[in-house]
Short mmCIF file of the C-alpha atoms (twelve columns), coordinates in Angstrom:
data_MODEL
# 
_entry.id   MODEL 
# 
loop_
_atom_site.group_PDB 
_atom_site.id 
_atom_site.type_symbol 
_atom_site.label_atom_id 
_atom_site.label_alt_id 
_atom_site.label_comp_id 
_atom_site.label_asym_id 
_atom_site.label_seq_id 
_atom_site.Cartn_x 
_atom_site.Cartn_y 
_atom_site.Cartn_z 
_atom_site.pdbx_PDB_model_num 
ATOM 1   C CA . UNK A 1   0.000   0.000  0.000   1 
ATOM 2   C CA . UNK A 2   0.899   3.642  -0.469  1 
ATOM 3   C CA . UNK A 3   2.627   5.419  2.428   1 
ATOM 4   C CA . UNK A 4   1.678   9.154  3.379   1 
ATOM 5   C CA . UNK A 5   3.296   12.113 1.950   1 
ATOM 6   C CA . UNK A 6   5.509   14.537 3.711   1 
ATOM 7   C CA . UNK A 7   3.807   17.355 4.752   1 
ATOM 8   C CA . UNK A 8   3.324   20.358 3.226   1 
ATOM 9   C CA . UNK A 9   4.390   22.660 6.022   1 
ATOM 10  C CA . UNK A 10  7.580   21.366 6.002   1 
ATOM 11  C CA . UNK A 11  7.529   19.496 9.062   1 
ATOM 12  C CA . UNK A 12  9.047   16.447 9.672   1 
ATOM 13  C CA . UNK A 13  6.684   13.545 9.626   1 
ATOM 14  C CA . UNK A 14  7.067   11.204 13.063  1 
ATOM 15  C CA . UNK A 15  5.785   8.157  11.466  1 
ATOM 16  C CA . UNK A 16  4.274   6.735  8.555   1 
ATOM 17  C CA . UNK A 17  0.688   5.974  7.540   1 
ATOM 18  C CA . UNK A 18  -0.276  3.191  5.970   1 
ATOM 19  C CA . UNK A 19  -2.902  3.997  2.816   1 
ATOM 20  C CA . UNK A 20  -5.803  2.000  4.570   1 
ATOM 21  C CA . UNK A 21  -4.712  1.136  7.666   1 
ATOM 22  C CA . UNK A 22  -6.888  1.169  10.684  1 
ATOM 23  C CA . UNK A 23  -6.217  4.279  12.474  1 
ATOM 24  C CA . UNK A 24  -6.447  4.115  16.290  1 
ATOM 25  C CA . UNK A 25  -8.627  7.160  17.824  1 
ATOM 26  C CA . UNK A 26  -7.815  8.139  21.508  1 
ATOM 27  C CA . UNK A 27  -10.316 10.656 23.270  1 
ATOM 28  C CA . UNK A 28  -9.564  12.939 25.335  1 
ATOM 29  C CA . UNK A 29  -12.618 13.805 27.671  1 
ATOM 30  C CA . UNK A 30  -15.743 12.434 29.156  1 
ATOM 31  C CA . UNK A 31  -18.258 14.969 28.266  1 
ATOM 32  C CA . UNK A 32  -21.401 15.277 25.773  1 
ATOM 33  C CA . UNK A 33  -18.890 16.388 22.966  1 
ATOM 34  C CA . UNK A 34  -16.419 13.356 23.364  1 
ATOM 35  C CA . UNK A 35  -19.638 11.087 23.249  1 
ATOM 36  C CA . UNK A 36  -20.350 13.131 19.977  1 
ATOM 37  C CA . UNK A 37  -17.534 12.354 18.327  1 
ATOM 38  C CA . UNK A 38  -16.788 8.822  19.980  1 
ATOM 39  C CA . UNK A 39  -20.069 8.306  17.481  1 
ATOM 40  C CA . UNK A 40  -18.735 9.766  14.587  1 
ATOM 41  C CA . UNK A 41  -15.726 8.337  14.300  1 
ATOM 42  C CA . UNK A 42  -17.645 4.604  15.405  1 
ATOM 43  C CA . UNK A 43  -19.114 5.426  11.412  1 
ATOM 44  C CA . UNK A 44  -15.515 6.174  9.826   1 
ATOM 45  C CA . UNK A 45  -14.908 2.752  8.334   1 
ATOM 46  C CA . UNK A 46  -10.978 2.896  8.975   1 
ATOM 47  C CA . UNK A 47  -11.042 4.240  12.330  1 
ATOM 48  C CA . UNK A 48  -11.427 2.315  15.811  1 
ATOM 49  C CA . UNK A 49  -11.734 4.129  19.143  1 
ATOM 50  C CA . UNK A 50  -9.549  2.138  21.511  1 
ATOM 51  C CA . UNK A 51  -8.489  4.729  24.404  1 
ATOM 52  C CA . UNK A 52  -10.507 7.239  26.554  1 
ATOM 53  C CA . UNK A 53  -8.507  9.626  28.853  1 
ATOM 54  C CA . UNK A 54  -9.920  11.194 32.009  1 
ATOM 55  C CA . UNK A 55  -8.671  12.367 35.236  1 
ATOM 56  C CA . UNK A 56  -11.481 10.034 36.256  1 
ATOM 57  C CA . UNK A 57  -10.572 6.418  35.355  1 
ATOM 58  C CA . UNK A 58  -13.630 5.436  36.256  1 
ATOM 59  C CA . UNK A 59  -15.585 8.384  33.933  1 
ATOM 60  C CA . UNK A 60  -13.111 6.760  31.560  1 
ATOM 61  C CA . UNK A 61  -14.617 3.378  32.074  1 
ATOM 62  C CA . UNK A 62  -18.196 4.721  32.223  1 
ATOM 63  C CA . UNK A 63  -17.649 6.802  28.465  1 
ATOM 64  C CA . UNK A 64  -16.304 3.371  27.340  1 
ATOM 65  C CA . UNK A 65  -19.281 1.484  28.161  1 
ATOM 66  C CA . UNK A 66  -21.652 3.712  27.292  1 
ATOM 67  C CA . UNK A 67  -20.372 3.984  23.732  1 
ATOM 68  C CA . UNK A 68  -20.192 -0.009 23.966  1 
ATOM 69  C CA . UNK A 69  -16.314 0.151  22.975  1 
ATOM 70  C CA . UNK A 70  -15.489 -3.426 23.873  1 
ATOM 71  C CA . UNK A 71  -11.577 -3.443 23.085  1 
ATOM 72  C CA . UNK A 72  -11.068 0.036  24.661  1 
ATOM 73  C CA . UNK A 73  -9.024  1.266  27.460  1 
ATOM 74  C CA . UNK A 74  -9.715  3.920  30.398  1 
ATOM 75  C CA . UNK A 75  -6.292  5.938  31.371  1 
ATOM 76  C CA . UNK A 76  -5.898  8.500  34.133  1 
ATOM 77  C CA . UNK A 77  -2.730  9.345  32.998  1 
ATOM 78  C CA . UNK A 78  -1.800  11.386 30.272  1 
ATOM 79  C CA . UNK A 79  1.752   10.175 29.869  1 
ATOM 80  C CA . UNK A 80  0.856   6.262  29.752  1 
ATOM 81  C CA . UNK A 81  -2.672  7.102  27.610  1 
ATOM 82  C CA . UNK A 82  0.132   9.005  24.781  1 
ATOM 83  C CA . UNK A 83  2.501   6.221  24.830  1 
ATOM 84  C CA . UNK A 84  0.263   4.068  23.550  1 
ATOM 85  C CA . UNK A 85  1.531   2.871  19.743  1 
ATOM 86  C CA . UNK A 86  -1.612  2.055  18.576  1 
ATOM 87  C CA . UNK A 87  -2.840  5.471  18.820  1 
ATOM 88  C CA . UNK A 88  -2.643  7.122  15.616  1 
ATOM 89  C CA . UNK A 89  -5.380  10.048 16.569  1 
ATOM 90  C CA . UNK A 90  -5.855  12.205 19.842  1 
ATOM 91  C CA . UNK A 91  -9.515  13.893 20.019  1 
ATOM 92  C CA . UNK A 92  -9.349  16.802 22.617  1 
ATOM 93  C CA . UNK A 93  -12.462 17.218 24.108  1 
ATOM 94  C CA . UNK A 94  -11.505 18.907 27.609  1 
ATOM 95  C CA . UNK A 95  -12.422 22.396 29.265  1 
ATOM 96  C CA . UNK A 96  -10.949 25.414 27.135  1 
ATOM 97  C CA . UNK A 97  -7.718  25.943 29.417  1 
ATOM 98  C CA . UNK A 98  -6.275  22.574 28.897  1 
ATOM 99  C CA . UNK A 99  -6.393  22.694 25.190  1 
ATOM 100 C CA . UNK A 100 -3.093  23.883 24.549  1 
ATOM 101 C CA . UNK A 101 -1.101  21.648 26.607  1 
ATOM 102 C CA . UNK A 102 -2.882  18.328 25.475  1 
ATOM 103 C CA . UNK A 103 -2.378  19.730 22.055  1 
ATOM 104 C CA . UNK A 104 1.614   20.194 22.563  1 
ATOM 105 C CA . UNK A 105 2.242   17.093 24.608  1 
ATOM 106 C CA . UNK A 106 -0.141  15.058 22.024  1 
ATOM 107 C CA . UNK A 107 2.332   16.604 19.009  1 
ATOM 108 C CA . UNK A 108 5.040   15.937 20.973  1 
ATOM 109 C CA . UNK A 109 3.833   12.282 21.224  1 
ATOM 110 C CA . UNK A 110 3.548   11.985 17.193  1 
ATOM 111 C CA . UNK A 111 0.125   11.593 17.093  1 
ATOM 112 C CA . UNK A 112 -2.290  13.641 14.664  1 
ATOM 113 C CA . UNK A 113 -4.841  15.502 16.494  1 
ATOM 114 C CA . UNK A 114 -8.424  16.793 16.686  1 
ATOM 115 C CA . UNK A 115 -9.002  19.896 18.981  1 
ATOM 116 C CA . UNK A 116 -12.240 21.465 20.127  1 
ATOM 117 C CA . UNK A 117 -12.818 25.230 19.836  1 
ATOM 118 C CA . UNK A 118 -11.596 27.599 21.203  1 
ATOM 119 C CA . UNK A 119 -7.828  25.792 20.344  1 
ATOM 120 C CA . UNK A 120 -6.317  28.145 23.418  1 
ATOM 121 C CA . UNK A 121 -7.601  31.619 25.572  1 
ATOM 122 C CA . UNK A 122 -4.256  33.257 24.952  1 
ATOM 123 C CA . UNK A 123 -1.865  34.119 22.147  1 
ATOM 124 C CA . UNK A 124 1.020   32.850 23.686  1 
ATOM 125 C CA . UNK A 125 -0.449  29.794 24.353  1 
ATOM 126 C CA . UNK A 126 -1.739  29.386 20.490  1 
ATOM 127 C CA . UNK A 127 2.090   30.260 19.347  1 
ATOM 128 C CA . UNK A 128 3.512   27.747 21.620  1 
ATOM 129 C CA . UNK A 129 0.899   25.143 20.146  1 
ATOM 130 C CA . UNK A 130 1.816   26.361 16.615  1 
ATOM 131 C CA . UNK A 131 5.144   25.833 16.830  1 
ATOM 132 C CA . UNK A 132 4.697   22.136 18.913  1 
ATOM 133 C CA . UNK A 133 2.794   20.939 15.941  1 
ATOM 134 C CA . UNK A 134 4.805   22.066 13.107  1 
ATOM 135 C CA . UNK A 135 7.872   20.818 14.661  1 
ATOM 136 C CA . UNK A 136 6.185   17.734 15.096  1 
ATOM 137 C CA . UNK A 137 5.048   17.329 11.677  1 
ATOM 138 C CA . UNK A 138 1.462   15.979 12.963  1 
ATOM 139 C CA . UNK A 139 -1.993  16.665 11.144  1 
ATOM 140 C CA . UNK A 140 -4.066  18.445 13.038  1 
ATOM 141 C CA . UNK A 141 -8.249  19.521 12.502  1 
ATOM 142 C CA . UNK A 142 -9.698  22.437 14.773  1 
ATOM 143 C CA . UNK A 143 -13.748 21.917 14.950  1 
ATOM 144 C CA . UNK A 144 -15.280 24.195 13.153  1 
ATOM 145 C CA . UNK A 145 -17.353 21.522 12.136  1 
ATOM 146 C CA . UNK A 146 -19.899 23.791 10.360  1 
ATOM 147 C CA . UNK A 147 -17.520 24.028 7.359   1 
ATOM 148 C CA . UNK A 148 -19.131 21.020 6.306   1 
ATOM 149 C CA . UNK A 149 -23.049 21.676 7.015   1 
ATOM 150 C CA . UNK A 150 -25.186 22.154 4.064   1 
ATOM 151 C CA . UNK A 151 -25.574 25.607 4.165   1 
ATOM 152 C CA . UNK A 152 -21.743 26.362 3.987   1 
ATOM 153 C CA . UNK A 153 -20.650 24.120 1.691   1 
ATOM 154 C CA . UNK A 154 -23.852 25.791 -0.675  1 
ATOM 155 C CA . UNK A 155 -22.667 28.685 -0.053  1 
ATOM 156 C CA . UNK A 156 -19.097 28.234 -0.794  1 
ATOM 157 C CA . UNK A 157 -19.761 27.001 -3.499  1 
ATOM 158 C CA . UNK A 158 -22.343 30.014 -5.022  1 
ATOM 159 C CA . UNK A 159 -19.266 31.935 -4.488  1 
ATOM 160 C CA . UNK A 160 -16.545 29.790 -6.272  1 
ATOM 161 C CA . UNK A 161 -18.987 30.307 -9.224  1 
ATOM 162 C CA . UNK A 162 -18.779 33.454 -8.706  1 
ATOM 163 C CA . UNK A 163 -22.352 34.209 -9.143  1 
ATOM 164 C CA . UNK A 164 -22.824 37.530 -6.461  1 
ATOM 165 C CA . UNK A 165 -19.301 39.299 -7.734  1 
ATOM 166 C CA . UNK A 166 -16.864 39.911 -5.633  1 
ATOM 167 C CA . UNK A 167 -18.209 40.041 -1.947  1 
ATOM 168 C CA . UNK A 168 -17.861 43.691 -0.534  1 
ATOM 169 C CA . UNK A 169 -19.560 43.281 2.626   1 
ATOM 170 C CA . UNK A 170 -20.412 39.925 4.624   1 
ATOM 171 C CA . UNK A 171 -22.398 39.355 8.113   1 
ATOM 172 C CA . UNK A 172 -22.550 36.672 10.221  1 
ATOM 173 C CA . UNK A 173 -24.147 35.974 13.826  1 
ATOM 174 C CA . UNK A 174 -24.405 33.311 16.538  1 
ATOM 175 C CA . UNK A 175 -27.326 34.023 18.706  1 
ATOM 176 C CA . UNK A 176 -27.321 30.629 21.418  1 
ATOM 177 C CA . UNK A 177 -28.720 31.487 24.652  1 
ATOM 178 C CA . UNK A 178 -26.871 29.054 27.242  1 
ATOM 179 C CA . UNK A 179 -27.568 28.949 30.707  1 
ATOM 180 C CA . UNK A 180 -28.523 26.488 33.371  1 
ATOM 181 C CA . UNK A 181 -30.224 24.370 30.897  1 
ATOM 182 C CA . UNK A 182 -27.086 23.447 29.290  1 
ATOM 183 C CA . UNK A 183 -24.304 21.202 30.326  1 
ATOM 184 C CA . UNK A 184 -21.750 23.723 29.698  1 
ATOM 185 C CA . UNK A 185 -22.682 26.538 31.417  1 
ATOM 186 C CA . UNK A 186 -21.166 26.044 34.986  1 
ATOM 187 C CA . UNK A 187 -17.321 26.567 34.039  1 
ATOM 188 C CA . UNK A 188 -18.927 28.192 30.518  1 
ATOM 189 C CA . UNK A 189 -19.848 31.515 32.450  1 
ATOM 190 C CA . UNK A 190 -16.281 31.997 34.132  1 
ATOM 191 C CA . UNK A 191 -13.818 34.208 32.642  1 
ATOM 192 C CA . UNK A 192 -10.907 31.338 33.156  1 
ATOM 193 C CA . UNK A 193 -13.119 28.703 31.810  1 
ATOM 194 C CA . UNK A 194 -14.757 30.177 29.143  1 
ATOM 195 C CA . UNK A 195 -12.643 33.208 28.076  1 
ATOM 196 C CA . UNK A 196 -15.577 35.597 26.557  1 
ATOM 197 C CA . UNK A 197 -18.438 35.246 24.181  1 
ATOM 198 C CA . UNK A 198 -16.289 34.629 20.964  1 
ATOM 199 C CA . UNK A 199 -13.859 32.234 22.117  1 
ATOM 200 C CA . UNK A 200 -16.497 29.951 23.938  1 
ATOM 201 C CA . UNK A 201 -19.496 30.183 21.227  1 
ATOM 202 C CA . UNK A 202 -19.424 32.947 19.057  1 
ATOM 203 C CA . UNK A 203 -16.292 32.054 16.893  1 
ATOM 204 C CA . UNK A 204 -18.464 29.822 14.761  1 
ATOM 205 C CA . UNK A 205 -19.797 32.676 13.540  1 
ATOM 206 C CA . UNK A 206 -16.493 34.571 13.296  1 
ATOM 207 C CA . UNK A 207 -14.764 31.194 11.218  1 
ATOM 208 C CA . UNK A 208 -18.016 30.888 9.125   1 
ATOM 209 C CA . UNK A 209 -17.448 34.629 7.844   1 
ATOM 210 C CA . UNK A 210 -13.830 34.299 7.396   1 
ATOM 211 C CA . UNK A 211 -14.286 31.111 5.515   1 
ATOM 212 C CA . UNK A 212 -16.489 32.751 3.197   1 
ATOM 213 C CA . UNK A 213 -14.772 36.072 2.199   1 
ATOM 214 C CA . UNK A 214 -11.254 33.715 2.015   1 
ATOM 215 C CA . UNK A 215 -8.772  36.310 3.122   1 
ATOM 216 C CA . UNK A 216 -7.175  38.103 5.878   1 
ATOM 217 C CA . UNK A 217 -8.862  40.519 8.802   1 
ATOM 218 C CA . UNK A 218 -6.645  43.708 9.111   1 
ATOM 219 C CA . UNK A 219 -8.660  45.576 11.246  1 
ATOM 220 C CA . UNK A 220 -11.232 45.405 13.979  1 
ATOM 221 C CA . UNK A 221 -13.141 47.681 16.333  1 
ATOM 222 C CA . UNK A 222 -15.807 45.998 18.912  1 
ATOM 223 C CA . UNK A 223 -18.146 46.745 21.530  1 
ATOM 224 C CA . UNK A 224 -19.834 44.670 24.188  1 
ATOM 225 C CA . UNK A 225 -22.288 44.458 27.120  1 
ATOM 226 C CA . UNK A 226 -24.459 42.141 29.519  1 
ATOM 227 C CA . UNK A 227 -28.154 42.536 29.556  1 
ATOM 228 C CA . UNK A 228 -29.980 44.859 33.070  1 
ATOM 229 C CA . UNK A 229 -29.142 42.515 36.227  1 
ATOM 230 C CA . UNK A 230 -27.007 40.364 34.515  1 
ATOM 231 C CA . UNK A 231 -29.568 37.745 35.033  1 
ATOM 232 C CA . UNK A 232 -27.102 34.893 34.000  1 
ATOM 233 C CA . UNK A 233 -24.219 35.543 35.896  1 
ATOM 234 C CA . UNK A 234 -21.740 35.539 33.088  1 
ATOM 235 C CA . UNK A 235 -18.631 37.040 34.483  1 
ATOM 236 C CA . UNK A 236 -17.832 38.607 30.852  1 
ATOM 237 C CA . UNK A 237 -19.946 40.318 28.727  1 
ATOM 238 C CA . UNK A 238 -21.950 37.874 26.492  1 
ATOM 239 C CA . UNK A 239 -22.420 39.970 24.347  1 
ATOM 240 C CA . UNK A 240 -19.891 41.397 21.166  1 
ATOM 241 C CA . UNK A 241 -20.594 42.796 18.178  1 
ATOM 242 C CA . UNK A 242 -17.459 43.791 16.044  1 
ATOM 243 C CA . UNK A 243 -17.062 45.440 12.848  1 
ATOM 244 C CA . UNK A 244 -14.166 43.820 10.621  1 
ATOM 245 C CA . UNK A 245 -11.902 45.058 7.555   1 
ATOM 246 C CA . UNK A 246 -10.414 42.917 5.019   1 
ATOM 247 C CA . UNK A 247 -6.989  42.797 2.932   1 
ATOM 248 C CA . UNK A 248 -9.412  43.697 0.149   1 
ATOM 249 C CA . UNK A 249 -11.120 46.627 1.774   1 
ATOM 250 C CA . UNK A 250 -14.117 44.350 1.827   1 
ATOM 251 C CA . UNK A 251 -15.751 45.261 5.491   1 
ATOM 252 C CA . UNK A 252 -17.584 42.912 7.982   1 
ATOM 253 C CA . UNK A 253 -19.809 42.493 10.905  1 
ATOM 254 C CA . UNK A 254 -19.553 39.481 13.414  1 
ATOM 255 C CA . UNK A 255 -22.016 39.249 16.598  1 
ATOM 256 C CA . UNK A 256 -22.963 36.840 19.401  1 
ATOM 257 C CA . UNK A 257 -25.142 36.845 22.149  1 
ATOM 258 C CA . UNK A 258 -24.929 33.930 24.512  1 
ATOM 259 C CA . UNK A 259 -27.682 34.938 26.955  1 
ATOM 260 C CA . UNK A 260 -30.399 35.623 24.327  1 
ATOM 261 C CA . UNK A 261 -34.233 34.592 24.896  1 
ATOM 262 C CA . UNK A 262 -34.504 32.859 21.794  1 
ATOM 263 C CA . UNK A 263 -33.766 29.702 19.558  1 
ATOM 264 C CA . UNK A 264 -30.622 28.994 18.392  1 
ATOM 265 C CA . UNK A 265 -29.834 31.166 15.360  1 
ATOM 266 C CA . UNK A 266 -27.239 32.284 12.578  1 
ATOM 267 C CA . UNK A 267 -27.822 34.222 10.319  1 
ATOM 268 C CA . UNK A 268 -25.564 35.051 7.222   1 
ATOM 269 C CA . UNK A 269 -25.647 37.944 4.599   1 
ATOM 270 C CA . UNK A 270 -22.811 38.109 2.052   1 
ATOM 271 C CA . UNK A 271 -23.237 41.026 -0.888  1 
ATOM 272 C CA . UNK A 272 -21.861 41.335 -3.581  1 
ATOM 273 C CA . UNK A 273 -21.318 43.122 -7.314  1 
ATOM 274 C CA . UNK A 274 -23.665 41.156 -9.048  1 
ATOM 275 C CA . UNK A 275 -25.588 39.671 -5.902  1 
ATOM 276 C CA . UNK A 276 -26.506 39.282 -2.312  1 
ATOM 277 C CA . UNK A 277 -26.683 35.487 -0.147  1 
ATOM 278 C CA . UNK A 278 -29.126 35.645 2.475   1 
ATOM 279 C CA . UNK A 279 -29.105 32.359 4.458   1 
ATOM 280 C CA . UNK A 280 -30.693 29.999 1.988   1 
ATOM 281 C CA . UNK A 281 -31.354 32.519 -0.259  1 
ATOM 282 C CA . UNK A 282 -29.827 33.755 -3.149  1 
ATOM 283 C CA . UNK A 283 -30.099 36.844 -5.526  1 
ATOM 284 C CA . UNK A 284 -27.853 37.211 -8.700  1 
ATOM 285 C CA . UNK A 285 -28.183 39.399 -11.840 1 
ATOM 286 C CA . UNK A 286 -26.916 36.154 -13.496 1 
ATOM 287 C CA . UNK A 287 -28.943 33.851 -12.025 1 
ATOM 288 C CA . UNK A 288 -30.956 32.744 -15.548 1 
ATOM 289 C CA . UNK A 289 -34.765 33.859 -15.207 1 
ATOM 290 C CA . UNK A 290 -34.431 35.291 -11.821 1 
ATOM 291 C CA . UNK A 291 -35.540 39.132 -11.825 1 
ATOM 292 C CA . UNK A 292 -33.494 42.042 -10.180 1 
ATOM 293 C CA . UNK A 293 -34.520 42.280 -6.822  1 
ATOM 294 C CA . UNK A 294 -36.117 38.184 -5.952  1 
ATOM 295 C CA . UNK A 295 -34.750 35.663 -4.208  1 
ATOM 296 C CA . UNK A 296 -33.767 32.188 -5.047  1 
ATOM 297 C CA . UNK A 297 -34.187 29.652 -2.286  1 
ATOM 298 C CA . UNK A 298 -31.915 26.603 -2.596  1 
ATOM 299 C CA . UNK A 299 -33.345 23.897 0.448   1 
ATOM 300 C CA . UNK A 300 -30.468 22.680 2.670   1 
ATOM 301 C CA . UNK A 301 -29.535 22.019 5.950   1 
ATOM 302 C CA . UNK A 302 -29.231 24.821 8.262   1 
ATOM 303 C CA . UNK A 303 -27.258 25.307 11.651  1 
ATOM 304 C CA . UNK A 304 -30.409 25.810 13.782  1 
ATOM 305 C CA . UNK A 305 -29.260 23.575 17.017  1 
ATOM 306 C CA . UNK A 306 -26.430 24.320 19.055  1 
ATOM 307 C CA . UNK A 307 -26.616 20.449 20.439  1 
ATOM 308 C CA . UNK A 308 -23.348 18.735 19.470  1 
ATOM 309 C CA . UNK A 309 -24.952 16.348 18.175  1 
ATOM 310 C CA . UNK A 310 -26.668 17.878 15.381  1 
ATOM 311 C CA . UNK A 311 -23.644 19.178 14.334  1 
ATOM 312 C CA . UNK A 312 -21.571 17.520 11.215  1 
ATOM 313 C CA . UNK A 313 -18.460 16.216 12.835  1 
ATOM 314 C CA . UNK A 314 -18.667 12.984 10.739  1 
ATOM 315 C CA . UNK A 315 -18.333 15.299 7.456   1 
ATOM 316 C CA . UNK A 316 -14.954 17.082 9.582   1 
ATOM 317 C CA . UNK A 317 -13.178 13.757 10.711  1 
ATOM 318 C CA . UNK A 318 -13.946 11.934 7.592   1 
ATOM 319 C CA . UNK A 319 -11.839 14.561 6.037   1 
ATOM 320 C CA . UNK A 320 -9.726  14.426 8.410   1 
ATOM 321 C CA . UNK A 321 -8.741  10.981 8.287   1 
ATOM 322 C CA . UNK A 322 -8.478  11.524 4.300   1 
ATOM 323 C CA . UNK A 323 -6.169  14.251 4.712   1 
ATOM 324 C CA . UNK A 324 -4.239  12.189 6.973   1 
ATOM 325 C CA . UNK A 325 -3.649  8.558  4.114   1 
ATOM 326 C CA . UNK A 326 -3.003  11.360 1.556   1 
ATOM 327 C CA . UNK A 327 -1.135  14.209 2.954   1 
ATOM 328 C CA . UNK A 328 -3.477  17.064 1.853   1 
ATOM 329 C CA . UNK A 329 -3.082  19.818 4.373   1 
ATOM 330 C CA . UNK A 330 -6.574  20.287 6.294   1 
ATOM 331 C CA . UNK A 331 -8.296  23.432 5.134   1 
ATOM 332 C CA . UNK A 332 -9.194  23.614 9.193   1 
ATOM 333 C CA . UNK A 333 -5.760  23.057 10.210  1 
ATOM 334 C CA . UNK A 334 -4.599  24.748 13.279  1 
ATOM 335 C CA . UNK A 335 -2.491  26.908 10.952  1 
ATOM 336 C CA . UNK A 336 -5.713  27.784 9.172   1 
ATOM 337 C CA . UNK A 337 -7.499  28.410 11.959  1 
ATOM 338 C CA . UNK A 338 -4.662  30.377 14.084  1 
ATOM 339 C CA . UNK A 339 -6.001  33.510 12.281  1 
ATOM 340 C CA . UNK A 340 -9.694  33.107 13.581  1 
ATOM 341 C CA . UNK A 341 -7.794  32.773 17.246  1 
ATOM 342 C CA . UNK A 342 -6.134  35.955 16.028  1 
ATOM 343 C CA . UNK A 343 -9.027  37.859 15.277  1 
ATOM 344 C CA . UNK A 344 -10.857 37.162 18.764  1 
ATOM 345 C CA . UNK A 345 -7.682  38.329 20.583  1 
ATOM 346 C CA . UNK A 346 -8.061  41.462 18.564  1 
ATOM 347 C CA . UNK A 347 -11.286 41.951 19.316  1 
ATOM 348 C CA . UNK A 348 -10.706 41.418 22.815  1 
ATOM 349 C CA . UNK A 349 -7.734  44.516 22.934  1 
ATOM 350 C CA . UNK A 350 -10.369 46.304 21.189  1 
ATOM 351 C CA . UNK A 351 -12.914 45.918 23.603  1 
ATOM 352 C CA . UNK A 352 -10.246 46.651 26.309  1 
ATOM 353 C CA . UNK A 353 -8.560  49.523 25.084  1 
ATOM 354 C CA . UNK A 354 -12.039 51.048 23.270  1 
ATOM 355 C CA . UNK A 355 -10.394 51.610 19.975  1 
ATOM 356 C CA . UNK A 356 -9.768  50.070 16.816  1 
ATOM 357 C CA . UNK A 357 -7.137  47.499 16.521  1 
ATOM 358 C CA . UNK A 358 -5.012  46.609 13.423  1 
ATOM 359 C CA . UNK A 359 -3.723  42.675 12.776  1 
ATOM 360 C CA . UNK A 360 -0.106  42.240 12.200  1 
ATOM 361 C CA . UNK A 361 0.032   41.082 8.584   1 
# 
């Protein structure tokens, strides 16, 4: 069988993949999410879950059985979990903070890796993980799993053709109220835990909106605030709305509320020379038969639910695990996705210092 290329950041490769071997999966977590993609990866044909970590070992054991993974194995410890040779993939699935040092010790280890959003609350911390992983030479996926729901890949692809112009203005939103009702919220609500509205929810939105204008953020200015009473607690404000500029002079406008009354929602307007996308909807002056001014409506599948698993991680890991027989760099490789991390940080100076902050190119 073919063995897997070297990869194209330059890295040096720890070991080689066999084209069709069974890939061993290693999760990192006991929580709703883990379970999530514990299932997703049980439907990747060449992929077999065979390790849970937890500072539990007896969570371990429970997520194992649960899941009904008869050959797996519960570890307490991270060291003797990572040393594990049959362990070709570590899923991250832990509280924000310990992201990036499961992520460098997990790089360190040789093993290509899947990490839950936010990938780290600090830039240090993301540069440190940065440079782990390239020097490493390990694959690596960050979840913004709604790069692969209907609605993006539609609209990705309306764009490729080219059929709105070039985009001069784009909007997106994540509007998820979550509070006691949600499994989350306890450590969600602290600043340590959760960071702020963007780095804990909102940066769905933020990726989804960078994904579809496809270049760099030069530029942001932000504002923020909690609702009379503060009636959830949060100890940030859930609330952000910031205005964006593009290497293009395209401009932006990314928002999320977190303690909203309302369902789930996110919304997305893109406009363009010769067109607008609104959500499902699309209106082009070269759309054949469609008058100035109407809407198309092209039926797909939206991101209405903020439960994990409604969310299209199968669609991410699959890819993943492509990426990883071929060599293909991951589109939503923590590379990629540094400059989404980048962004947020941005936007929180800007919300510190109350003026508009410019991205180092």
């Amino acid at each position: 069988m073919g063995k897997r290329r070297a990869l194209p950041n330059g890295g040096k490769a720890p070991k080689e993949i066999e084209m069709g071997k069974t890939l061993g999966v290693g999760v990192i977590g006991t929580g709703w999410v883990a379970g999530a993609h514990i299932e997703n990866f049980k439907q990747i044909q060449d992929c077999e879950v065979r390790a849970v970590l937890s500072r539990s070992k007896e969570r371990a054991r429970a997520k194992i059985q649960e899941h009904g993974l008869k050959e797996a194995k519960a570890f307490q410890n991270q060291e003797a979990f990572l040393a594990q040779s049959e362990l070709d993939i570590v899923v991250i699935c832990t509280p924000h903070p310990m992201h990036p040092q499961e992520t460098i010790a997990a790089a360190k280890a040789g093993k290509h890796i899947v990490i839950e959003k936010p990938v780290a609350l600090d830039r240090e911390s993301l540069e440190e993980m940065c440079k782990a992983v390239e020097e490493a030479g390990v694959q690596t996926s960050v979840c913004f799993e709604l790069r692969w729901i209907g609605l993006f890949k539609n609209i990705k692809a309306l764009l490729a053709q080219g059929l709105i112009g070039e985009v001069f203005y784009g909007e997106t939103s994540y509007f998820h109220g979550i509070g006691p009702w949600y499994p989350q919220y306890p450590w969600n609500r602290t600043k340590e835990m959760g960071g702020d509205a963007f780095l804990t929810a909102g940066c769905h939105a933020l990726d989804g909106l960078l994904w579809f204008m496809d270049q760099k953020v030069v530029r942001v200015m932000a504002m923020s605030n909690t609702s009379p009473n503060n009636p959830l607690d949060y100890e940030y404000d859930p609330n952000i709305a910031a205005l964006l500029e593009f290497e293009s002079g395209a401009i932006g406008k990314v928002s999320t509320s977190i303690e909203c009354r309302q369902p789930y929602t996110f919304p997305v307007l893109l406009q363009g020379e010769r067109g607008s996308i609104l959500g499902d909807k699309v209106s082009s002056l070269d759309w054949p038969g469609l008058e100035p001014g109407e809407w198309a409506t092209i039926p797909t599948a939206m991101p209405d639910s903020g439960d994990v698993s409604d969310h299209p991680y199968l669609g991410q890991l699959q890819y993943f695990v492509d990426c990883i027989h071929s060599g293909e760099r991951p589109h939503n490789d923590l590379k990629a996705c540094a400059h989404v991390h980048e962004v947020m940080f941005a936007i929180q100076e800007s919300l510190t210092q109350q003026k508009s902050i410019s991205l180092k190119s």
